[in-house]
C-alpha positions in Angstrom: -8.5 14.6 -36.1 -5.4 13.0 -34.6 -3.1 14.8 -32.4 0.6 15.3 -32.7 2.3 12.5 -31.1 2.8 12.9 -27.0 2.1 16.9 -27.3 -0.7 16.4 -24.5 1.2 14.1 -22.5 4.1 16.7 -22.3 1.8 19.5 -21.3 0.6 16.7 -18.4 4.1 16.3 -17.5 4.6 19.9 -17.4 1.6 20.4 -14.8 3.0 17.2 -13.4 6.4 18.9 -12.7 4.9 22.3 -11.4 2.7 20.7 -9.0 6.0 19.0 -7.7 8.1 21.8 -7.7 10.7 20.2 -9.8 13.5 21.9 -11.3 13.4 22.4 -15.2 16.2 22.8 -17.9 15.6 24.1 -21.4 18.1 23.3 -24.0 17.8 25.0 -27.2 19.7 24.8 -30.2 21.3 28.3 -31.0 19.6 29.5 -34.1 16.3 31.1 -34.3 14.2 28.7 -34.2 15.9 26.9 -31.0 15.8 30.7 -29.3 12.4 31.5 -30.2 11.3 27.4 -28.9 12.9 28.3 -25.7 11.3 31.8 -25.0 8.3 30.5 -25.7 8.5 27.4 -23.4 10.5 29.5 -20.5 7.0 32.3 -20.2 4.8 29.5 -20.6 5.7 28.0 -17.9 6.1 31.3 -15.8 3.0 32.0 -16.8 1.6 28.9 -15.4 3.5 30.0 -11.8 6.7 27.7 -12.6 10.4 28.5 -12.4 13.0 27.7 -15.2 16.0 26.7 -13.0 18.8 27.1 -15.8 18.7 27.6 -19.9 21.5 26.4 -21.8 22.6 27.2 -25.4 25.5 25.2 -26.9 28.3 27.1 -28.8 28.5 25.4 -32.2 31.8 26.9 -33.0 33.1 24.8 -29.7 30.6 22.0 -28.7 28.9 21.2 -32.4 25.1 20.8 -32.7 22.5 19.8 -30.7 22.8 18.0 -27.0 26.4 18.3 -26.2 28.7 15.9 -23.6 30.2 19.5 -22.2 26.5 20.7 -22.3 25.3 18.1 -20.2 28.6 18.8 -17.5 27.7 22.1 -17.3 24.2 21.4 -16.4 24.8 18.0 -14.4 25.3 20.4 -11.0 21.5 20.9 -11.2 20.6 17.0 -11.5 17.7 15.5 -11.2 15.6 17.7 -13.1 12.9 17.8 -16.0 15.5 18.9 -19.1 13.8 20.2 -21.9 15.8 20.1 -25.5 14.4 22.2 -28.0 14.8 22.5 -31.8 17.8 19.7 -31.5 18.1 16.1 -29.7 16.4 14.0 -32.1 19.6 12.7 -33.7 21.6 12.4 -29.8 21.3 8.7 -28.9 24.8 8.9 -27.3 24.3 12.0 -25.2 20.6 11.0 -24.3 21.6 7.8 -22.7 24.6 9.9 -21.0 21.7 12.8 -20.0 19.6 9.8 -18.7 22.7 8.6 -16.4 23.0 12.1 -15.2 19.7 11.6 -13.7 17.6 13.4 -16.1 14.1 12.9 -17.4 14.6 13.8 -21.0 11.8 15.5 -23.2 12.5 16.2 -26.3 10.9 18.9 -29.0 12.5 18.6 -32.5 11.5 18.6 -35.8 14.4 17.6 -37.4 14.3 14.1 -40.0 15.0 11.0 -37.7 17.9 9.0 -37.9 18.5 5.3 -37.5 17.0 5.1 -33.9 15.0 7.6 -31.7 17.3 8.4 -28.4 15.4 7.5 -25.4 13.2 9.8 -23.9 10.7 10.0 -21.5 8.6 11.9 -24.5 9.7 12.6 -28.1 7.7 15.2 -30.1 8.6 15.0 -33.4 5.9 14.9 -36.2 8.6 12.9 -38.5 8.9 10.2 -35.6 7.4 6.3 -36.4 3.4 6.7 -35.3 3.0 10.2 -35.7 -0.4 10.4 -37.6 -0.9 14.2 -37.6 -1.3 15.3 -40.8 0.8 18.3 -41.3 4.7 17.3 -40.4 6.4 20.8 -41.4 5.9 22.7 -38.5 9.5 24.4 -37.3 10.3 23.6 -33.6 8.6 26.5 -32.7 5.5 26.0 -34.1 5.5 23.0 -31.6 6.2 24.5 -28.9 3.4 26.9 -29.6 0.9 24.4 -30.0 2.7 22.9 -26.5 1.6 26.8 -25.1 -1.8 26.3 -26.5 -2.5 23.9 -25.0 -1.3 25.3 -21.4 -2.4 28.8 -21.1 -6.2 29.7 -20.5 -5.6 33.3 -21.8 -6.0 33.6 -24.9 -3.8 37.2 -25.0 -0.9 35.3 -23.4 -1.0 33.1 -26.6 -1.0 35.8 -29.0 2.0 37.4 -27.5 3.6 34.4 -28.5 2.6 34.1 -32.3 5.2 37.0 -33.2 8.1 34.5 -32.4 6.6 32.1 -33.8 6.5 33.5 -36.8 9.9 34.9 -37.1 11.3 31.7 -36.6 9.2 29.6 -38.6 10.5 32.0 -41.5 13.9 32.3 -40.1 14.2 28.1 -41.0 12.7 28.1 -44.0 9.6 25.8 -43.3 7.0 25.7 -45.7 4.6 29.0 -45.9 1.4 26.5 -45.9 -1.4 24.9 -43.8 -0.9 26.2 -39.8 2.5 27.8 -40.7 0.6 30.3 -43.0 -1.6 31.1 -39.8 1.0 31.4 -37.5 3.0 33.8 -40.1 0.0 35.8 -41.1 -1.1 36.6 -37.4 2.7 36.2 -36.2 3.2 39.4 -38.6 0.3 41.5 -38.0 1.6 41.3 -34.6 4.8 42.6 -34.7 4.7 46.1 -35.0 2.6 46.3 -31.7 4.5 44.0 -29.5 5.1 44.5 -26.5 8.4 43.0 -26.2 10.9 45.5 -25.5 13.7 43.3 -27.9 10.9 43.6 -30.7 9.9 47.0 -30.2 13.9 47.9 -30.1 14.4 46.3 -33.2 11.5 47.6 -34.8 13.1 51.3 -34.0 16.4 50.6 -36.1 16.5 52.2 -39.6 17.4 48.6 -40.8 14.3 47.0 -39.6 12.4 50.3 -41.0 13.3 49.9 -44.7 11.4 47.2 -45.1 8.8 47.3 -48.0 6.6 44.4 -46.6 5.6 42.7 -44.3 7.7 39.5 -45.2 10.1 42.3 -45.9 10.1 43.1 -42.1 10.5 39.9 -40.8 13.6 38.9 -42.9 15.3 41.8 -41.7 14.7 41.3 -38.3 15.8 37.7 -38.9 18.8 39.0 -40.3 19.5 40.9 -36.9 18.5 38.0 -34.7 20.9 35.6 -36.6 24.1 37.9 -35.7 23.7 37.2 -32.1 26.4 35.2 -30.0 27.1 32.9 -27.0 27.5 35.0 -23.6 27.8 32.8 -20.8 26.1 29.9 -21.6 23.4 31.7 -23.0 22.9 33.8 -26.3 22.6 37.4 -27.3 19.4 37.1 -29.2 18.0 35.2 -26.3 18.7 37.8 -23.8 17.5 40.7 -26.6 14.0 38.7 -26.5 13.8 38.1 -22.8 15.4 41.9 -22.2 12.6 43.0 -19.5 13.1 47.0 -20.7 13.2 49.3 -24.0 17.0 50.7 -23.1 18.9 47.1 -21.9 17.5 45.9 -25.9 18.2 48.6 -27.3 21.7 48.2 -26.0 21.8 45.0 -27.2 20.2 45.7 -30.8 23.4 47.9 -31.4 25.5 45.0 -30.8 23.9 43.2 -33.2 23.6 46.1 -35.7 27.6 46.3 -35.9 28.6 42.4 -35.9 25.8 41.9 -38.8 28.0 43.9 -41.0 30.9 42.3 -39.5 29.4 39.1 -40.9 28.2 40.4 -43.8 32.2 41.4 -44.6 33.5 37.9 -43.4 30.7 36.0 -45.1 31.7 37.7 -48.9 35.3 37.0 -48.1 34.4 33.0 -47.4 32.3 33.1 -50.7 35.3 34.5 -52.6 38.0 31.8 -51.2 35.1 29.0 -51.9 35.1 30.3 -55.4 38.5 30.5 -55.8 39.3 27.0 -54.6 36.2 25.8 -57.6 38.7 26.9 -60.3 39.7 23.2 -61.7 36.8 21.4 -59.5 34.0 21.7 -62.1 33.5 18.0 -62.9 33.0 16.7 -59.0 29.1 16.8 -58.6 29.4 18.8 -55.1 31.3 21.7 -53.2 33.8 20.3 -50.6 35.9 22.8 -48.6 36.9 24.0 -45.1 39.3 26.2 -43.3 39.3 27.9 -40.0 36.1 29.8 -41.1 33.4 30.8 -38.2 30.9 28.0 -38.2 28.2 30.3 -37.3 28.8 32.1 -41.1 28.8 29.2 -43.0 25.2 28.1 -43.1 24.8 31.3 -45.2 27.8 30.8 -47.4 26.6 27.3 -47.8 23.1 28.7 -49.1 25.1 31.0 -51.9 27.6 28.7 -52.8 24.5 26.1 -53.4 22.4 28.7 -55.2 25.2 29.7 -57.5 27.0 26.6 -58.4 23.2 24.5 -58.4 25.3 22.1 -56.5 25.1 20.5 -52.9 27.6 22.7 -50.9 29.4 20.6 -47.8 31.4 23.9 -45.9 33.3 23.1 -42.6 35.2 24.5 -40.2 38.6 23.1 -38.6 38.4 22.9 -35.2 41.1 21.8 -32.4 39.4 18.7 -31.9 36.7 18.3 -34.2 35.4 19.6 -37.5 32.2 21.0 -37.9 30.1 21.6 -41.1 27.0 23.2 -42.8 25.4 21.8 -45.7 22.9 23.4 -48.2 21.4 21.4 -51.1 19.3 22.2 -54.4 15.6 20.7 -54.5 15.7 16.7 -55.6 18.5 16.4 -53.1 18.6 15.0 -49.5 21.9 15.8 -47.6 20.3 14.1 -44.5 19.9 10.6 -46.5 23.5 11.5 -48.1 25.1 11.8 -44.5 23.5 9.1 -43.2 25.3 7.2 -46.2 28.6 7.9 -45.1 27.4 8.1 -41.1 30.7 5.7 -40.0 32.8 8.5 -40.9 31.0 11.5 -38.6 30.7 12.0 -35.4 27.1 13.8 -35.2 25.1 14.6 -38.2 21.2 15.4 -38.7 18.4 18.7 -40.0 16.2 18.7 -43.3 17.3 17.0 -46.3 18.4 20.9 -48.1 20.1 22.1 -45.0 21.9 20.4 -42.4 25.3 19.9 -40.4 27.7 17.4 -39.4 30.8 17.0 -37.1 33.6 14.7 -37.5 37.3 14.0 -36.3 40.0 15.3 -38.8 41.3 11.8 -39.5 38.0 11.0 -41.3 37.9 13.9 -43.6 39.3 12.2 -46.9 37.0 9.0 -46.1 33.9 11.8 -45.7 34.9 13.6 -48.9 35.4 10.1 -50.6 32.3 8.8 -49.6 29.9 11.8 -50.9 31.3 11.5 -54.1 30.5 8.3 -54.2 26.9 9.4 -53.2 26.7 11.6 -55.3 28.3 10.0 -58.2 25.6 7.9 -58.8 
């Protein structure tokens, strides 16, 4: 059976960079699944004696998505190193080349639809990428990185600790509940309630997590938990709840996420009710197109109702200072990747699955974006 394209060679290069005691950078993307791809990756490698000399999330609400140009100045002072990115990169030609100049050797780990070219790289593992021959091509990021672990660690307990996050991210992005991803979710699950993460087992104690009625049940709600954490420092709440080394510093940090989830859950009904608002009149254009100065990290959610309600694509976005940034949900039969890449010589970044993605683009090009999709769209 074929392999995923360059999984082995990456866990070579991995031993390769232990033996030589270089320094190594993960990059993840700030949702679950890039969290969950990082934790996974960081105790791997511990596990195999190494050292993880920084981990970097980027703030979407300031930097966009995926590999950043202020991302990669913050993490230049620790050139040359072996940088890692992690549920993101596969659409960053520009800031690969600039990572490259930097003096980085580039792997990337995304599962995101490729664009026009693949950035350079000294590895790509993508299953969508040109050559891939593996069979199944749904995995989320994480489920990559797991198979990355498997093929690293000897133990096969260190694996198993592992599965849990794998699961709760693979749910968390909405991949496909079939072929491995069903194993990883069925054994991710069983899992859970005796982990022995102390950012598990804190979660687990809340009365939220505890009114689950199944185990799916269980895992959404600790998704919904995990989703409500924010930058710190370069780095991100929910990481630091999953890497929290005892039972009291998570549970700390569980509260936090307790109170800012129904924060959200406030701001995200009031978003929903101006979208709505703003329809009255719009019926006949065949998609949603609004923005304000709404969080970015609410509107993937707000996309997904405003989508589900209207049976509509939804394109949300918020106005930054110098850029504006956007979440995009879309019924089945659509592609919001494909419609992007129509209208790509208007954005700035764009990229993700064809029902859920995000774009960035410079205020100036906001009438020729809108113009463009409903020309798309139109047809």
């Amino acid at each position: 059976m074929p392999q995923i394209k360059n999984l082995k060679k990456v866990a070579k290069r991995i031993k390769k960079a232990l033996k030589n005691k270089e320094k190594i950078i993960l990059y993840g993307d700030s949702d679950v699944d890039g969290i969950c791809s990082t934790v996974i990756l960081k105790e791997t490698i511990e596990n195999l004696g190494g050292e993880i000399t920084a981990v970097y999330f980027p703030n979407r609400e300031e930097e966009g998505y995926g590999l950043t140009e202020s991302g990669l100045s913050f993490l230049s002072k620790f050139s040359p190193a072996l940088l890692f990115t992690l549920d993101c990169g596969i659409g960053n030609v520009k800031e690969a080349e600039l990572a490259i100049k930097q003096g980085f050797k580039l792997i990337i780990i995304d599962h995101h639809v490729v664009l026009e070219k693949l950035p350079k790289a000294e590895l790509i593992v993508d299953p969508k990428q040109k050559g891939d021959k593996y069979p199944f091509k749904e995995f989320a990021a994480t489920g990559l990185v797991f198979k990355l672990a498997q093929l690293l660690l000897k133990e096969e307990i260190l694996k198993e600790s592992l599965l849990e996050l794998c699961a709760l991210a693979t749910i968390a992005d909405r991949m496909p509940q079939v072929d491995e991803n069903e194993l990883f979710i069925e054994k991710g699950i069983q899992n859970l309630e005796t982990s022995l993460r102390p950012g598990l087992q804190a979660l687990l104690k809340t009365d939220f997590v505890k009114e689950a009625f199944s185990d799916m049940g269980l895992a959404f709600r600790i998704n919904g938990l995990l989703n409500a954490g924010r930058p710190v420092d370069h780095l991100n709440e929910t990481y630091q709840l999953l890497t929290a080394k005892s039972l009291k510093t998570a549970s700390v940090l569980v509260e936090k996420l307790l109170k800012r989830r129904e924060i959200n859950k406030r701001k995200i009904g009031d978003i929903i009710r101006q979208v709505e608002d703003r329809q009255i009149g719009k019926e006949s254009l065949p998609f949603i197109f609004e923005g304000d100065s709404w969080s970015l990290f609410l509107l993937g959610t707000v996309a997904s109702k405003t989508c589900q309600k209207y049976n509509k694509p939804a394109f949300l976005f918020r106005r930054g200072k110098e850029r504006i940034s956007g979440s995009v949900r879309l019924p089945e039969g659509f592609n919001g990747v494909e419609a992007l890449k129509s209208c790509s010589n208007f954005l700035m970044t764009y990229g993700g699955h064809p029902l859920a993605s995000g774009f960035s683009l410079k205020e100036e090009n906001l009438e020729d974006l809108k113009h463009c999709l409903k020309g798309y769209f139109s047809k």
